[in-house]
C-alpha positions as CSV (number, residue, x, y, z in Angstrom):
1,X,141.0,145.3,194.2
2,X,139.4,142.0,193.6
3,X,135.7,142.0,191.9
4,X,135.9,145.8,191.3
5,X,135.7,145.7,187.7
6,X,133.4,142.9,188.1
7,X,130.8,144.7,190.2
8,X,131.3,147.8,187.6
9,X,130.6,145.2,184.6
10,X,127.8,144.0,187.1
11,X,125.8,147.2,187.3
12,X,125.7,148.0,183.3
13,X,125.0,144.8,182.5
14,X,121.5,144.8,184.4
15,X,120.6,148.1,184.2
16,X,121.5,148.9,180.4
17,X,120.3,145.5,179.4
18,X,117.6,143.0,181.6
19,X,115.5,145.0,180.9
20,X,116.2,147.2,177.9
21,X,112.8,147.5,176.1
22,X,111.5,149.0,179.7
23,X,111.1,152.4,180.8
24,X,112.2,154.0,183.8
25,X,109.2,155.8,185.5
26,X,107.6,159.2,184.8
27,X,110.0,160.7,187.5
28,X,112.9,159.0,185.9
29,X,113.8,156.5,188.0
30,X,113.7,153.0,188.5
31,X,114.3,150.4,191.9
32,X,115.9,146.9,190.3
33,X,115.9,144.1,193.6
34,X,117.8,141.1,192.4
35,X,118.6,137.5,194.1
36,X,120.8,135.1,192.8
37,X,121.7,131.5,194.1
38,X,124.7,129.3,193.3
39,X,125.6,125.7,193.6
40,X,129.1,124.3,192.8
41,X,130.1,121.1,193.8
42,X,133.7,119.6,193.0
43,X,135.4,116.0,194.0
44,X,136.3,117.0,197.1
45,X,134.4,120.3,197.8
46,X,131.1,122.2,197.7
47,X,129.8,125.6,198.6
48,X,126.6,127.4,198.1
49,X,126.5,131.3,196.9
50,X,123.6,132.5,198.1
51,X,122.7,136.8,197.9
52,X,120.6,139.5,197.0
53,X,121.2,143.2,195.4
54,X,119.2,146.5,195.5
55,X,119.8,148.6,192.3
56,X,119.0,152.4,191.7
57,X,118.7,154.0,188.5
58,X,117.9,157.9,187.6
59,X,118.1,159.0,184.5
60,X,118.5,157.9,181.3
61,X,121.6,155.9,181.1
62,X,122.3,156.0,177.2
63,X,121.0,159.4,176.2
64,X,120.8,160.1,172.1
65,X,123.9,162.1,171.4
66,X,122.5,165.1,171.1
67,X,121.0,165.2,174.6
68,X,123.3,166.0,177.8
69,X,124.0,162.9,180.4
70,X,122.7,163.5,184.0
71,X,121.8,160.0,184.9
72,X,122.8,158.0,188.5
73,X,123.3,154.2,189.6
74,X,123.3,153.5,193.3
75,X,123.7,149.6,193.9
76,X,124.0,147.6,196.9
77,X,125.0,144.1,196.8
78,X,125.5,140.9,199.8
79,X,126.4,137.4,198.7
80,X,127.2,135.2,201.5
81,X,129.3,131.6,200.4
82,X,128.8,128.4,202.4
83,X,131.5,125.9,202.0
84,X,131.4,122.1,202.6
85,X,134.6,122.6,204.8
86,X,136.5,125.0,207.0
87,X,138.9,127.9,205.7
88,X,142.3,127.9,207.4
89,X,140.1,125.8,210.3
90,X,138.3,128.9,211.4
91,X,134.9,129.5,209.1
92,X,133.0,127.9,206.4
93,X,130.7,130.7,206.0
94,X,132.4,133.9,204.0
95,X,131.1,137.3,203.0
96,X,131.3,139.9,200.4
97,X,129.5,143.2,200.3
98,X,129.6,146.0,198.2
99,X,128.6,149.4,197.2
100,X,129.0,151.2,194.6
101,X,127.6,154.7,193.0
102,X,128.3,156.0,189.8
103,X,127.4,159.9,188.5
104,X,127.1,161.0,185.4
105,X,126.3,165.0,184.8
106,X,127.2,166.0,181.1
107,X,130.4,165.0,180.4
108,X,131.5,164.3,184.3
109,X,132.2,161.3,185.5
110,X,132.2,160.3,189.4
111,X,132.4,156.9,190.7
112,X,132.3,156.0,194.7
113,X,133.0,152.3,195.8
114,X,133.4,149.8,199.1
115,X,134.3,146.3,198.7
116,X,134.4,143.7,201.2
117,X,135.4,139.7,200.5
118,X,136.0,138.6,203.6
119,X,135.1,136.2,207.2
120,X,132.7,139.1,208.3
121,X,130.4,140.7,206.8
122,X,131.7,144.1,206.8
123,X,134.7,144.4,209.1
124,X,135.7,147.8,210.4
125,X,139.3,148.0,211.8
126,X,141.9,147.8,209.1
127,X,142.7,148.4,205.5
128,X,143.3,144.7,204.3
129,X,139.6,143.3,203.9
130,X,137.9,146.5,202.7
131,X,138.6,148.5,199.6
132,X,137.4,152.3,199.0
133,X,137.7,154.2,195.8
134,X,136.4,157.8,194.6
135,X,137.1,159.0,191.1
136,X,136.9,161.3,188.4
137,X,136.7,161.0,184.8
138,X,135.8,163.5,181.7
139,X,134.3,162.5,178.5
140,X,136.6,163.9,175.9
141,X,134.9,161.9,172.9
142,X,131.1,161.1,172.3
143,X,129.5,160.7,169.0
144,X,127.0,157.7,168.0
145,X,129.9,155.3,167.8
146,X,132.7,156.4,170.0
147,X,133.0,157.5,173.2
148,X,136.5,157.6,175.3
149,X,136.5,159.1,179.0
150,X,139.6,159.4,180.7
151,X,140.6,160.9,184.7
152,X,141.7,159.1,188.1
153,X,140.5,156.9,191.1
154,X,142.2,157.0,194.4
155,X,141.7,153.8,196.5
156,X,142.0,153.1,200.3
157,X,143.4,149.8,201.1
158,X,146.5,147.5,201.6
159,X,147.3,146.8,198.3
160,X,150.6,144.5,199.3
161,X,152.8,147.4,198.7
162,X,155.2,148.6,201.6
163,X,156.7,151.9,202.6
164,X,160.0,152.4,203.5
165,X,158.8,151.8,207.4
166,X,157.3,149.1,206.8
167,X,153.9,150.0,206.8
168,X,151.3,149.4,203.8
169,X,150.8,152.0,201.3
170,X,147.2,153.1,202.3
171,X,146.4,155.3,199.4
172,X,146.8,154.0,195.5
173,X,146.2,156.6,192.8
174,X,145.3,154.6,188.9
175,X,144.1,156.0,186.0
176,X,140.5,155.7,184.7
177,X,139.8,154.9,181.4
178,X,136.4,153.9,179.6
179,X,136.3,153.4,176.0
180,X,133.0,152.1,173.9
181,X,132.5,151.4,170.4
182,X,129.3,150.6,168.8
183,X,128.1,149.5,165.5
184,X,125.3,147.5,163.7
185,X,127.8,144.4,163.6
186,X,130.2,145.1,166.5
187,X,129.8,146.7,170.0
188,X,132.9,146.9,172.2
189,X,134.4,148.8,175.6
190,X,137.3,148.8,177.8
191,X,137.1,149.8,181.4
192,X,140.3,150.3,183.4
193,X,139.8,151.2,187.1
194,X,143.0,149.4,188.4
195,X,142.2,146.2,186.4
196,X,141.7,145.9,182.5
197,X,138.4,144.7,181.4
198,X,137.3,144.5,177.8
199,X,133.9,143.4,176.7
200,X,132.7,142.6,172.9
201,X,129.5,141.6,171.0
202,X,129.8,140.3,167.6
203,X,126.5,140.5,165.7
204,X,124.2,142.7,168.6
205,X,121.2,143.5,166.7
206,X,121.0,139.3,165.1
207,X,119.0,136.9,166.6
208,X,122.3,135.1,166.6
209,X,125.1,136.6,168.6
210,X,128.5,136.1,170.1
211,X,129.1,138.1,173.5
212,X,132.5,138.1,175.8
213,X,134.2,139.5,178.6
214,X,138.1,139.7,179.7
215,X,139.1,140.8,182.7
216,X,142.5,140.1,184.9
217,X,143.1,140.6,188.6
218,X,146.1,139.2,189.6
219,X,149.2,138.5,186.6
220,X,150.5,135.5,188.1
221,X,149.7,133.0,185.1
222,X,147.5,132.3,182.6
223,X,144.6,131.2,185.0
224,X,145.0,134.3,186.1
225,X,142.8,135.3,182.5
226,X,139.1,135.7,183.5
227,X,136.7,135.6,180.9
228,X,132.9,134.8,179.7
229,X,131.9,133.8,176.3
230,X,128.6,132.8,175.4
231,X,127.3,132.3,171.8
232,X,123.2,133.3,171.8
233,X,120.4,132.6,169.9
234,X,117.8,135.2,171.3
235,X,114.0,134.5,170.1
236,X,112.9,138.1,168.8
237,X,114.5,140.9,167.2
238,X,114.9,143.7,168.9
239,X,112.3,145.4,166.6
240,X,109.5,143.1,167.9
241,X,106.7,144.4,169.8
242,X,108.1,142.3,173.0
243,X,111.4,143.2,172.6
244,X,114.9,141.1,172.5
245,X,114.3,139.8,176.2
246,X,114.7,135.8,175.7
247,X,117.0,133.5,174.2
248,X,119.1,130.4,175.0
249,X,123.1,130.3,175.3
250,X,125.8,128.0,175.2
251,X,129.4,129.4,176.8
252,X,132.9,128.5,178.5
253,X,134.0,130.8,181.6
254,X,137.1,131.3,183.9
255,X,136.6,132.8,186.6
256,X,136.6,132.8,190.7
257,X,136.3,134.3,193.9
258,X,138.7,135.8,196.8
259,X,138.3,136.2,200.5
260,X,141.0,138.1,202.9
261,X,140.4,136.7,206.5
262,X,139.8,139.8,208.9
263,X,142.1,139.4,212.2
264,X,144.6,136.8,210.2
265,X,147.3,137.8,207.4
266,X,145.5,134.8,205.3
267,X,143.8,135.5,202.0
268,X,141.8,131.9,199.9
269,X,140.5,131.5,196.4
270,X,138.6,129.2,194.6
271,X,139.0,129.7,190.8
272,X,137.3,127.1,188.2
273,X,136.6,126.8,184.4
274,X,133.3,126.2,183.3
275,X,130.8,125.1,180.4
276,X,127.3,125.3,181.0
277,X,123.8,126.4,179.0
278,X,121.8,129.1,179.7
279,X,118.0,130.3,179.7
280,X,117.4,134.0,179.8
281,X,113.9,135.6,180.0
282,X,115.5,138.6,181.4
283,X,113.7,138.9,184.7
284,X,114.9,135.5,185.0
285,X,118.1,133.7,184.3
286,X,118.9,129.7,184.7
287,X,122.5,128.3,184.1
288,X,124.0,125.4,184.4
289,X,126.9,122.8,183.4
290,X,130.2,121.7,184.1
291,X,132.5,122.6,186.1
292,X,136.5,121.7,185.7
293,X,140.0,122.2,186.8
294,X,138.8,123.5,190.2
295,X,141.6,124.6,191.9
296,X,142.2,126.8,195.7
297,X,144.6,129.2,196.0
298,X,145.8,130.4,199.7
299,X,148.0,133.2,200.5
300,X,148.8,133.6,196.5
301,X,150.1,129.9,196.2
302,X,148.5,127.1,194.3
303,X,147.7,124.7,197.4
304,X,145.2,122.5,196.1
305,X,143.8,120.7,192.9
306,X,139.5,119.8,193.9
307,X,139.0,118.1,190.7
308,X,136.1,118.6,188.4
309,X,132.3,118.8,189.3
310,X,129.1,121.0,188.4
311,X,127.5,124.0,188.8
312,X,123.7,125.3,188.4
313,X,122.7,129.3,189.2
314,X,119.8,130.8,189.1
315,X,119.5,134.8,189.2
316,X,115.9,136.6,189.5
317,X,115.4,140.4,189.2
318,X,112.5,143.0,188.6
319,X,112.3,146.6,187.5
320,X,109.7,148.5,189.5
């Protein structure tokens, strides 16, 4: 279930936020293409992240209390990864693709999602490189600081787990469960979809902030800890006629990417930790720094140590 949460984290963050102090359309909807670009280069290895996303908004996603959700996100996402050096021997060039929709009619909660991380670029013919969820939540709590929505996700997949033949489990029923809390000095949320995920703002409303993400998906160690934390200085308030759409960061990250190869029982990460500054006119986002303690992980096993290096990203993205 790697990079579900992420992609989930992915979609709320540009739509409820990139461009927050625009409108959707008089029909209520909104078309959000985005393509981002990624450079990291170790000691011993370098890749290139390179991909473009389509996002669809109806709706208005954060409705005053008082008024009844009925709001829809449709996103579809490539990002294709070019590495200095074979995999396993057999390809330098990696995929990962997903969709994902997400439905919101009063207090129901649906959410549809495909995943693929793998050698191709969508491979059909068995459960290991492609991931398919559909679930059902209820809002049970909403009021102008709380809100806690709780049901289950069934998702398709070889999740490592056998059955007494021998065979994968193909199915894996998990909870859902969505909390949000938000005040003048502290906004904070907790998504659980099969992997925890909590994400915090100290300060939201101040010029100067503090924002941060958690999330785990595997619990072998420590590294095994994602996170993002940036502290912001944003250049206007969000009462200013142009809105809180720039500012400057400085932050520290873990985090990484996974690929299962399609016709071989082989799976290959690359995780890193990172420091880096950031520029963010909303429509357009430069980052760049260090990058340290890169490490590759095949088949679940610590293999080998690539040193330290650097990184630079770019991500552009218009509401139309």
């Amino acid at each position: 279930m790697a990079n579900k949460i992420i992609l989930f984290l992915f979609i709320f963050f540009i739509v409820n936020t990139i461009f927050a102090e625009e409108k959707t359309n008089e029909n209520g909807n909104s078309i959000i293409p985005l393509l981002t670009y990624e450079y990291v280069a170790f000691d011993d290895l370098y890749y290139h992240n390179m991909g473009g996303s389509l996002i669809y908004t109806h709706g208005d996603l954060s409705p005053p209390v008082d008024v009844e959700r009925n709001s829809l996100v449709v996103l579809g996402a490539y990002n294709a990864f070019l590495f200095s050096e074979n995999i396993f021997n057999d390809s330098a060039l990696m995929h990962r693709a997903n969709i994902t929709l997400v439905r919101k009619i009063k207090s129901h909660f649906i959410m549809g999602s495909l995943v693929s991380a793998s050698d191709k670029p969508l491979y059909i013919g068995g459960l290991r490189t492609a991931r398919t969820g559909l679930g059902y939540g209820y809002e049970f709590i909403r009021n102008n600081h709380f809100s806690l929505t709780l049901g289950a996700i069934a998702w398709v997949g070889d999740f490592g787990i056998e059955m007494g033949n021998g065979n994968p489990l193909p199915v894996l029923p998990l909870p859902i469960a969505l909390f949000a809390y938000t005040s003048k000095w502290f906004n904070a949320s907790f998504e659980f979809f099969g992997e925890p995920s909590l994400n915090m703002t100290i300060a939201p409303e101040q010029k100067i902030r503090l924002t941060s993400v958690f999330w785990m998906e595997q619990y072998r160690n420590i590294n095994d800890l994602f996170f993002d934390i940036t502290l912001w200085y944003r250049f206007f308030s969000n009462e200013h006629r142009l809105g809180d759409f720039a500012g400057l960061g400085l932050g520290i990250k873990n985090n990484g990417t996974m690929f299962v190869f399609s016709e071989k029982d082989k799976s290959y990460e690359l995780n890193k930790y990172s420091a880096y500054a950031i520029v963010d006119l909303s429509f357009l986002q430069i980052s760049g720094g260090l990058a340290f303690n890169g490490r590759e992980i095949y088949d679940g096993t610590l293999q080998n140590k690539i040193g330290n290096g650097f990184f630079v990203s770019a991500q552009l993205a218009w509401k139309f």
